[in-house]
N, C-alpha and C positions, 0 to 999 in steps of 0.2 A: 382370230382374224376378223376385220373391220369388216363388214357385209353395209351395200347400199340401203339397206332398209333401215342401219343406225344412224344417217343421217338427214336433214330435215331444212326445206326450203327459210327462205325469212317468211312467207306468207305463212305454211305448214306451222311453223313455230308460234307465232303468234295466233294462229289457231285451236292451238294446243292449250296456249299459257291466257287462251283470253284477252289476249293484250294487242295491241298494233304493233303496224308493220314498223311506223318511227320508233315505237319503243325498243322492239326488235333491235332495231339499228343501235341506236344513245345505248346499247347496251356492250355492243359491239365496239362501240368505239371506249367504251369505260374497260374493255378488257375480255370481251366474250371469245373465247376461240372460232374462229371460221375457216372456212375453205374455200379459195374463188378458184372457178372454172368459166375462165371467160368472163362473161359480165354477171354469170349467178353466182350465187355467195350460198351455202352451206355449212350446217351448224351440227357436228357430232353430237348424237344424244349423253353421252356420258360426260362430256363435257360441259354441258347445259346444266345439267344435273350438279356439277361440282360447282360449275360457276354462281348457282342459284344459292346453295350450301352454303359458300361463303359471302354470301353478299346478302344472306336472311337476316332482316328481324322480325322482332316479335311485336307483336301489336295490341294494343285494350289491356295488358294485362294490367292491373291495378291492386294493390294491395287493398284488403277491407280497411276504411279509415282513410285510404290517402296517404298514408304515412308507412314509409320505407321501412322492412320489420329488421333491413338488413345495417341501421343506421340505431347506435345506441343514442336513447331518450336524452 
C-alpha cells in the first residue's frame, strides 16, 4: 500500500536531488509521473526512481588513449 511519506513535494524533490524547482518541472513535462491535488503537484518516490533509471547517463568516462577499445583499429 502507497503510504504519504512515498510521495514528495516539487520543492522536497528538488531538495533531494539538488537541483531546482524549474528543473523539477522540465522534467515533468518530458514525462516525470505526478499527482495534482488542487494546485500542489506530487511526485511518487518509486517513480522518481524509475524515471531517473531510464533517463541516466553516464558521464567522464573515457577510454585510456581516447580511442573507443569497442571499435576495431
Amino acid at each position: 500500500m502507497t503510504e504519504l511519506k512515498d510521495f514528495l513535494s516539487a520543492k522536497e524533490l528538488a531538495e533531494v536531488l539538488g537541483v531546482t524547482i524549474d528543473t523539477v518541472l522540465e522534467w515533468r513535462d518530458k514525462g516525470l509521473p505526478f499527482y495534482r491535488i488542487g494546485k500542489r503537484v506530487w511526485f511518487e518516490q518509486h517513480e522518481i526512481a524509475e524515471f531517473i533509471k531510464a533517463h541516466l547517463r553516464v558521464e567522464g568516462m573515457k577510454p585510456k588513449g581516447g580511442k573507443n577499445p569497442f571499435k576495431p583499429p
